[in-house]
C-alpha positions in Angstrom: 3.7 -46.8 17.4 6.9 -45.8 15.7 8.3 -42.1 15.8 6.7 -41.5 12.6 3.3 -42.4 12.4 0.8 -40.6 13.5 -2.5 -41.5 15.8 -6.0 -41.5 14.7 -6.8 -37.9 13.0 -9.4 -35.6 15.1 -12.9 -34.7 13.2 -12.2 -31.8 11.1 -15.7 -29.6 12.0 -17.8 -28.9 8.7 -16.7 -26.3 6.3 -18.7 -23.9 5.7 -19.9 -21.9 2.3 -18.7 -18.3 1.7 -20.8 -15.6 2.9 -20.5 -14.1 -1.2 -22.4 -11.1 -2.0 -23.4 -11.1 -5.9 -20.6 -9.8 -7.9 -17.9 -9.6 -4.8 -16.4 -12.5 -3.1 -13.9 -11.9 -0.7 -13.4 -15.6 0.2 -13.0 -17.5 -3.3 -12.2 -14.6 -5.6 -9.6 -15.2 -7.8 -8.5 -11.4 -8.0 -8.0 -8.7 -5.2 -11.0 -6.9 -4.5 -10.3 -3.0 -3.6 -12.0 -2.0 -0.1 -12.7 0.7 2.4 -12.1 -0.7 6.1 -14.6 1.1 8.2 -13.3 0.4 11.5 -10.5 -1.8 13.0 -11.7 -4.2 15.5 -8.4 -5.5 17.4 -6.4 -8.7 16.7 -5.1 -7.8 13.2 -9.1 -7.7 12.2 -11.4 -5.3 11.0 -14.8 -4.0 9.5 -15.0 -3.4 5.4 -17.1 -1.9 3.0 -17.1 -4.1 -0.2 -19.9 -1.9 -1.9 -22.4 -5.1 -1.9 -21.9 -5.1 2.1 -19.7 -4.6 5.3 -17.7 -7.8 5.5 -14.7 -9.1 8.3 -11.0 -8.8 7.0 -7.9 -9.3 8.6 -5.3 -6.5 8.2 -2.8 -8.2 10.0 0.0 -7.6 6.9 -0.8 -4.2 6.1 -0.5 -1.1 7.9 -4.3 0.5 7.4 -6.7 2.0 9.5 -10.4 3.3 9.4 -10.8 5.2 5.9 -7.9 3.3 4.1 -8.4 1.6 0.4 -7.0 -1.4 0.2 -6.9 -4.7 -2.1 -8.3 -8.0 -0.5 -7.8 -11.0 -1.4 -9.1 -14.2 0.4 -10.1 -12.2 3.4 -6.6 -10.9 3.7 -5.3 -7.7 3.0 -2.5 -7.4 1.2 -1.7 -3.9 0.2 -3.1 -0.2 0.8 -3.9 1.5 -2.2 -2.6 4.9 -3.0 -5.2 6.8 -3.7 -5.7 9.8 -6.4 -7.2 13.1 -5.8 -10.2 12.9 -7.5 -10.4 9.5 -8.4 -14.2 8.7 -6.6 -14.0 4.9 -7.5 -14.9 4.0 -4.1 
């Protein structure tokens, strides 16, 4: 086999659906969705509340903890959110 071509490909394993609840989906949104993380859970991951549901994020490129706002997109988190005084939108 020459340098480059490549062997038989491996199986990919079945892709799944999205886990989307009603109006929020983290996963195939096309806009960032603004979350609470309820609790960090180790390797850059953690625990949010969506308001339709607790879902898994990664927080690996922001620098948020338990209680923080911030926007998600794809199941990524890619900014913490300011917040207002007063402002109760979530």
């Amino acid at each position: 086999m020459r340098p480059d071509q490549s062997g038989p490909k491996a199986a990919e394993p079945p892709q799944t659906a999205p886990d989307c609840h009603e109006d929020v989906c983290l996963t195939c949104s096309d806009q960032a969705i603004p979350v609470r993380i309820q609790r960090l859970l180790g390797d850059g991951l953690a625990l949010a509340d969506t308001g339709a549901g607790t879902e898994e994020i990664s927080v690996a490129l922001v620098d948020a903890g338990a209680g923080d706002l911030v926007l998600v997109h794809a199941k990524e988190a890619i900014s913490r959110v300011q917040e207002v005084p007063g402002d109760e939108r979530r």
